[in-house]
C-alpha positions in Angstrom: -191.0 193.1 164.7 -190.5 194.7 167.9 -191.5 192.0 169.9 -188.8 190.2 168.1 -185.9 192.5 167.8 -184.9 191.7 171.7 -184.5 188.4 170.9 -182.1 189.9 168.0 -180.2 192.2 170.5 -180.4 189.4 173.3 -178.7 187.1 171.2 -176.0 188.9 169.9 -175.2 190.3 173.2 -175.0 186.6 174.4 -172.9 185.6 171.1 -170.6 189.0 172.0 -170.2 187.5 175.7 -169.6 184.1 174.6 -167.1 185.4 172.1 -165.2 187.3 174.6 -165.2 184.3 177.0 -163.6 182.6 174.3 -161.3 185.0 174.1 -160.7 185.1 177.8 -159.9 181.4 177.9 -157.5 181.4 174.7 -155.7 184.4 176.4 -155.5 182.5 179.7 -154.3 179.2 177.7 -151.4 181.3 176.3 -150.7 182.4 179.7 -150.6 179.1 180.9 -149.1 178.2 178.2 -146.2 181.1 178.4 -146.1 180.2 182.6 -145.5 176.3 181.6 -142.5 177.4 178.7 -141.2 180.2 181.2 -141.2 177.4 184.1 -139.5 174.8 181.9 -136.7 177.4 181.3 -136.2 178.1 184.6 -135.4 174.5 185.8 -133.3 174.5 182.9 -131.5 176.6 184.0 -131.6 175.8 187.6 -130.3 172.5 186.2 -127.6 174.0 184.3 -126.5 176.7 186.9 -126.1 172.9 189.2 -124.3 171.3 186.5 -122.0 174.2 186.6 -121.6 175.0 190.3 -120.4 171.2 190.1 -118.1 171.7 187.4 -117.0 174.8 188.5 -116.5 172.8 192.1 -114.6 169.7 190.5 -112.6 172.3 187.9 -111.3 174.3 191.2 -110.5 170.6 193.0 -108.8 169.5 190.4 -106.9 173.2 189.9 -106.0 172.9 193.3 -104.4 169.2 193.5 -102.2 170.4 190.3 -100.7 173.0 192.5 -100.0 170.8 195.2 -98.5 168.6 193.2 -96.6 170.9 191.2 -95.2 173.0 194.5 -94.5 169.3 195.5 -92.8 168.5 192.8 -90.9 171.4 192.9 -89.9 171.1 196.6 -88.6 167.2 195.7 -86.5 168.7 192.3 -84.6 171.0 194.8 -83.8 168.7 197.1 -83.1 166.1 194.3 -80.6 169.2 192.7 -76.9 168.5 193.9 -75.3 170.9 195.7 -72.8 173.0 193.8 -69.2 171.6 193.1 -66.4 173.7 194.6 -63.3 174.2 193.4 -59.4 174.9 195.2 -56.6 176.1 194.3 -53.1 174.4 195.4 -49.7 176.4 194.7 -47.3 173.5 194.0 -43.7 174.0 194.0 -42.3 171.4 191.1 -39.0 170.0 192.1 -38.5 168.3 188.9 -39.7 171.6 187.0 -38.0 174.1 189.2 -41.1 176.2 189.3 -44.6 176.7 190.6 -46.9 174.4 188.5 -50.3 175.4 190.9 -52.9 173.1 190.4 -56.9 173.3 190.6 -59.0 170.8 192.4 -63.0 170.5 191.6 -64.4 169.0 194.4 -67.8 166.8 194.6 -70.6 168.2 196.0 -71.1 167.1 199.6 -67.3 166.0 199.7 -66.8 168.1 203.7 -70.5 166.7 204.5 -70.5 165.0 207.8 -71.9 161.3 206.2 -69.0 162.0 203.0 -66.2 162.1 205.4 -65.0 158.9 205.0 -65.3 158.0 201.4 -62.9 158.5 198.3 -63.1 159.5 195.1 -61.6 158.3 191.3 -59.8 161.3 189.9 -59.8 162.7 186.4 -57.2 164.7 185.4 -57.6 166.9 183.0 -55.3 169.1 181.0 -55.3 172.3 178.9 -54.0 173.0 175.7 -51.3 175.1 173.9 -51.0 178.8 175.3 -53.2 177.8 177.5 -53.0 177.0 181.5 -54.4 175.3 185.1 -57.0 178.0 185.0 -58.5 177.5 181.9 -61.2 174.1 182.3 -62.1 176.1 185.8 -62.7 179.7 184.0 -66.2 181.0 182.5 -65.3 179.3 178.8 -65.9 175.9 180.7 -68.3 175.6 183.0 -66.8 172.1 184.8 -67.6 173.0 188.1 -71.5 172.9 187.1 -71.2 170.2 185.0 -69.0 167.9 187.9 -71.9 168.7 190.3 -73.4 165.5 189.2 -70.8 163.4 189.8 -68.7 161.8 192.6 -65.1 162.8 191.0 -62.4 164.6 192.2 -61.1 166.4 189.0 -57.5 167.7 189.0 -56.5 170.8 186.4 -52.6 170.6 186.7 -50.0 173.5 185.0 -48.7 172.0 181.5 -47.1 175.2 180.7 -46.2 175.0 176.5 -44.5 171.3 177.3 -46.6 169.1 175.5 -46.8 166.9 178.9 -43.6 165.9 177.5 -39.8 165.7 179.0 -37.9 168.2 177.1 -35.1 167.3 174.5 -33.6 170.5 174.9 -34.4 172.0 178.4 -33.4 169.3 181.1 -35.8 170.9 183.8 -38.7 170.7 181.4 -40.0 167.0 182.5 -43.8 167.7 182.0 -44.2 164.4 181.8 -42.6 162.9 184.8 -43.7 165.6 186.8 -47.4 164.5 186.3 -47.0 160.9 187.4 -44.0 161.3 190.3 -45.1 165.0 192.1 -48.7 165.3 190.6 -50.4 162.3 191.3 -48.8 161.9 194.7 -49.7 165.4 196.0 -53.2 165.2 195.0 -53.3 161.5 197.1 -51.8 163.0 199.8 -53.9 165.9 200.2 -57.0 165.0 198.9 -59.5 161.4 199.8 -58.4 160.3 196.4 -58.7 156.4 195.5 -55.2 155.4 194.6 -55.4 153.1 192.6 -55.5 152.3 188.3 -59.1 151.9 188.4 -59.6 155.1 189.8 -57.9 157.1 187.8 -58.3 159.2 184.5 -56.6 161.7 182.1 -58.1 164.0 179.8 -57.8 166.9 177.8 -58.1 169.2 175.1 -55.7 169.9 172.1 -52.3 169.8 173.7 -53.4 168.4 176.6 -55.4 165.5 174.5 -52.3 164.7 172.6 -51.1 163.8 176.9 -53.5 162.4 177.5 -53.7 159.4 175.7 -49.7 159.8 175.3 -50.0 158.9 179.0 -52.5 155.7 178.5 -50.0 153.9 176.1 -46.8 154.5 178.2 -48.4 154.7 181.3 -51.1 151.9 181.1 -50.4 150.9 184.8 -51.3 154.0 186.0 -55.1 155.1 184.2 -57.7 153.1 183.5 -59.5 155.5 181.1 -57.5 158.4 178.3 -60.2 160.8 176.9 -58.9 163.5 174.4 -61.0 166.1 172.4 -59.6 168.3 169.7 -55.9 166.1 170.4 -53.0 167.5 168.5 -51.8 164.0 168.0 -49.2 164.4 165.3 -47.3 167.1 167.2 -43.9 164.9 168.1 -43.8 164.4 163.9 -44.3 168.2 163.4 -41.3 170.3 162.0 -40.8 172.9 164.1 -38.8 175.0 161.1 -41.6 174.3 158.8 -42.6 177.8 157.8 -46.4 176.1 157.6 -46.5 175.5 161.2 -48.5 178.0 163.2 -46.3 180.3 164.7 -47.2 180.1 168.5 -47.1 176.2 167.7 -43.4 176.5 166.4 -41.1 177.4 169.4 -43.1 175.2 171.7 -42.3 172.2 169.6 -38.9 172.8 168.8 -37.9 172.8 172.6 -40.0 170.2 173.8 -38.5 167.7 170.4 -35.6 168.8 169.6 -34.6 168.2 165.7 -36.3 166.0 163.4 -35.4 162.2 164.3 -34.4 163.0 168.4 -35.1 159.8 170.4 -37.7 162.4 172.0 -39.5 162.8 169.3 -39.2 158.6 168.7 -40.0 158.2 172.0 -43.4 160.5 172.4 -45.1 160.2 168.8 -48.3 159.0 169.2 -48.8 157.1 165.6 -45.2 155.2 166.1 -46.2 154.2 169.9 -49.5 152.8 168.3 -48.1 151.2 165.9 -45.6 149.6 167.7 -47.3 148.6 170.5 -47.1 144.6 170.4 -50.8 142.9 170.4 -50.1 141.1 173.6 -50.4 144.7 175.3 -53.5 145.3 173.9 -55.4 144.3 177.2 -53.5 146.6 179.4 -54.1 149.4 177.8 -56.8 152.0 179.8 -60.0 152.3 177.7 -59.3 155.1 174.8 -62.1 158.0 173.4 -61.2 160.4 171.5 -63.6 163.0 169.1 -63.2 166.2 166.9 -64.7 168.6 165.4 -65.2 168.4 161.9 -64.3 172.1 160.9 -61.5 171.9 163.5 -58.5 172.0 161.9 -56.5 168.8 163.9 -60.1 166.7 162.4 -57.5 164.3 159.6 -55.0 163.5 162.6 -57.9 162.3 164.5 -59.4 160.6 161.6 -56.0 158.8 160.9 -55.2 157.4 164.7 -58.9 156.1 164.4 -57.9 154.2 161.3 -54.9 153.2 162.4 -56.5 151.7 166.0 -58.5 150.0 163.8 -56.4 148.6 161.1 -54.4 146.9 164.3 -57.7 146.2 165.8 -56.8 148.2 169.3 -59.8 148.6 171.5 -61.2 152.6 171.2 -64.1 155.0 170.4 -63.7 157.8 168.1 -66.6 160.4 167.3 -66.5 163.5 164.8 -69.2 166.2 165.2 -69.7 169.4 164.0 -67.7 172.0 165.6 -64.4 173.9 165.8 -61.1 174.1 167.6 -63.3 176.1 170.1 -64.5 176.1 173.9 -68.0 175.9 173.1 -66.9 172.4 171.7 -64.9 171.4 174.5 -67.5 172.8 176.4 -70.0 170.3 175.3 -67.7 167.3 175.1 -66.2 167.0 178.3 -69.5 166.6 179.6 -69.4 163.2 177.4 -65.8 162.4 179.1 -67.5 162.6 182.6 -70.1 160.6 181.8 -67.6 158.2 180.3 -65.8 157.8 183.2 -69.1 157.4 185.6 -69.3 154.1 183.8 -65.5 153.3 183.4 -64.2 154.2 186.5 -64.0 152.8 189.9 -67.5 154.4 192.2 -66.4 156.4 195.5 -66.1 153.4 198.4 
């Protein structure tokens, strides 16, 4: 027994070692095994730090070549924006009138510039409305001298006083009409590079002044190759002036401009009696015709009824309704349509 009992403790010593060398090797497998995950992480993320140090690289490029383009873009938009119209005022002393009838001129951007100096313009001119004056298209309600900037125009804002561009039945000084076409249009050629000609010329207006307006494109056909009204008060020459309905800042205005009910004046100036009238041979020489309205605006059924009665004889014209009112945000907004009208309809600056 004792000579076998080392054998015993031999044994299990060497079974105890060869246990913990088992051990040892499974521990040192882990490690290895721990060492192998840890280094697969790390190139992961070695790879994915690369990946984003390029992206990062490439995100900042392509950061970078917006901006330039952008500031680019920026720098060709202000050069590309045209300089700002300006506008003049001219005290005229009417003859015909026997008063001052001063006059505004909105001038095209770059019109004193050394390479402009030698070209001429088409001329709109565009007039105001009852009560109102030459100051009133270039005041802060409309904002023509921003909206002209686009254009080659020379636009003209003569005095109509209350005469319904009309001469008077009853005052024999008040010729608004033939003050426009003999002293107006002349003074503005003489002073200003205006193209005198038909082609290169156009009248406008609002209320009052769009009730002219195309007044003066059937009896003045020669003279404009484009009439543009918005809000017109085109049944004015048929209104009663002792009509206790009619407005009454309307009422004296039209009794001195008309006279009584049935004057030759009256005859001679009402826009639904010229129209209908007007013989179909003369149809051609007539300047191109736009009118519009708003549809709350009060004037919006004598607007509706020239339409129909343009087309009933078949007489070349565009009419538009839209909301709005007898307002300047309307007028506003429309004359910017009658100036890009009369880009397309009128002779080009030469």
């Amino acid at each position: 027994m004792r000579n076998g009992e080392p054998r015993r403790t031999f044994g299990a010593k060497r079974a105890s070692c060869d246990g913990s060398q088992r051990y040892r090797d499974a521990s040192q497998e882990r490690r290895d095994a721990t060492q192998e995950r840890c280094d697969t992480r790390r190139k992961r993320c070695d790879a994915s730090r690369e990946r984003f140090g390029l992206t990062r690289a490439r995100f900042v490029s392509l950061c970078c070549a917006l901006l330039l383009a952008f500031v680019s873009c920026q720098a060709q938009a202000t050069q590309r924006q045209p300089a700002a119209a300006r506008v003049e005022s001219v005290k005229f002393e009417s003859k015909l009138v026997g008063k001052p009838l001063p006059y505004h001129v909105v001038l095209p951007p770059l019109y004193d510039a050394p390479e402009s100096r030698a070209l001429r313009y088409p001329v709109i001119y565009l007039l105001h409305g009852l009560g109102g004056g030459a100051g009133n298209w270039v005041s802060e309600r409309a904002h023509l001298a921003m909206h002209a900037a686009a254009y080659r125009f020379i636009i003209v804002t003569p005095e109509g006083r209350d005469g319904w561009y009309t001469d008077s039945a009853t005052v024999e000084t008040d010729k608004f009409e033939t003050y426009i076409l003999a002293e107006l249009i002349p003074d503005v050629e003489r002073r200003y590079r205006a193209l005198p000609a038909r082609e290169a010329r156009a009248v406008a207006g609002l209320s009052m002044g769009g009730y002219g307006a195309l007044k003066f494109g059937i009896k003045h056909p020669q003279t404009f190759a484009l009439a543009a009204s918005l809000s017109g008060a085109f049944g004015a020459a048929s209104w009663d002036h002792t009509d206790p309905n009619l407005l009454d800042f309307v009422r004296p205005s039209v009794g001195r401009t008309y006279g009584a009910m049935g004057s030759p004046t009256r005859a001679a100036n009402d826009l639904f009696k010229l129209f209908t009238d007007l013989p179909p041979e003369r149809f051609p020489t007539l300047p191109f015709i736009y009118f519009d309205c708003g549809t709350e605006d009060f004037l919006i059924n004598s607007n509706r009824a020239l339409s129909e009665l343009l087309l009933k004889r078949k007489i070349p014209h565009e009419y538009r309704q839209l909301p709005g009112t007898h307002s300047w945000p309307y007028w506003d907004a429309q004359v910017q349509e009658v100036l890009k009208l009369a880009a397309r309809k009128l002779r080009a600056a030469q």
